[in-house]
N, C-alpha and C positions, 0 to 999 in steps of 0.2 A: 750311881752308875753313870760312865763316861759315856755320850751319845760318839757315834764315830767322829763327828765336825769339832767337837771337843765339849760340847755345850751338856753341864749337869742336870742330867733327865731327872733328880730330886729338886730343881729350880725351877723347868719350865712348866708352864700354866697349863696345857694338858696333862701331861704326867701329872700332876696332881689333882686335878678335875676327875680323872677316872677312878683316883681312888677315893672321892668326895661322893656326896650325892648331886641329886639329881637336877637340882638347883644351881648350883656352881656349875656342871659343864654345860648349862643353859648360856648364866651369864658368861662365860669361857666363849663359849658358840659365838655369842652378839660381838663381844668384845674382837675377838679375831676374825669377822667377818668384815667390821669395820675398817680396821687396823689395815689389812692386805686386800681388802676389795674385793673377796668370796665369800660366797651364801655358805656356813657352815651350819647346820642343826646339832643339835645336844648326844645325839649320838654318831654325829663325827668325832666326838672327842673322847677318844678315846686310844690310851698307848701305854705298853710297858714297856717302852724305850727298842730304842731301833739296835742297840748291841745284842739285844737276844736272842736267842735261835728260838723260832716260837713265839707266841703269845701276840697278842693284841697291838697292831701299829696306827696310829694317825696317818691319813689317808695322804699326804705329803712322802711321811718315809717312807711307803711303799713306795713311792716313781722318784727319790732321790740319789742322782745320780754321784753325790758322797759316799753316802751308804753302798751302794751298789759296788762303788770303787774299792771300799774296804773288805767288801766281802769277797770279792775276786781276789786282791790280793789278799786274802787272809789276816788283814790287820786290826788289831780292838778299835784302833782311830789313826785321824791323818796325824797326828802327831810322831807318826812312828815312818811315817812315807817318807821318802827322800825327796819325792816331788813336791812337796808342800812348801808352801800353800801352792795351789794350783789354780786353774781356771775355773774348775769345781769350785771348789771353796769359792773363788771369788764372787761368781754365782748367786753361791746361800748367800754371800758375806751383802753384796747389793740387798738384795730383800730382807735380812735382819744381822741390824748389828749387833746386838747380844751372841750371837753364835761367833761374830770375829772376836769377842774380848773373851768368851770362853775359850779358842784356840787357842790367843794370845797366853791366858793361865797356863795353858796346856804346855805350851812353847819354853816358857819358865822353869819347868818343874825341872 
């Protein structure tokens, strides 16, 4: 599954923490609290990717204003936007660059 920023929700560390036990999105929790400098507990971690209508988001894609963008315009992801990359993106892309080299894939295809 394609997250809308372009980044494969089968690679990132929450997406796979929730389908792990309860251990892993412990250390998932510590690890990303460090990383970006918020307090996350073991069941912040928790998401079935931000493409789906429904189910379970990490508390990020809910106020991310990417996603919010692709859902208005009705687009799977910004790869498909004319506007892109935008100011959005650029946004996510300062706070983690694994999400601009997943675009970057996206771009290629």
């Amino acid at each position: 599954m394609i997250a809308c920023c372009g980044l494969n929700c089968g690679q990132c560390e929450i997406y796979k923490a929730t389908r792990s036990d309860a251990a892993e999105r412990v250390r998932v929790a510590e690890a990303w609290s460090r990383k970006f400098g918020f307090h996350l507990k073991a069941e912040d971690i928790s998401c079935d990717g931000c493409a789906r209508n429904g189910g379970r988001l990490f508390s990020h894609c809910t106020q991310c204003k990417v996603r919010s963008c692709c859902r208005e315009k009705a687009l799977p992801n910004c790869a498909q936007c004319q506007e892109a990359p935008c100011g959005k993106l650029a946004e996510l892309f300062a706070m983690s660059g694994h999400i601009k080299k997943a675009f970057e894939a996206l771009e290629r295809k």
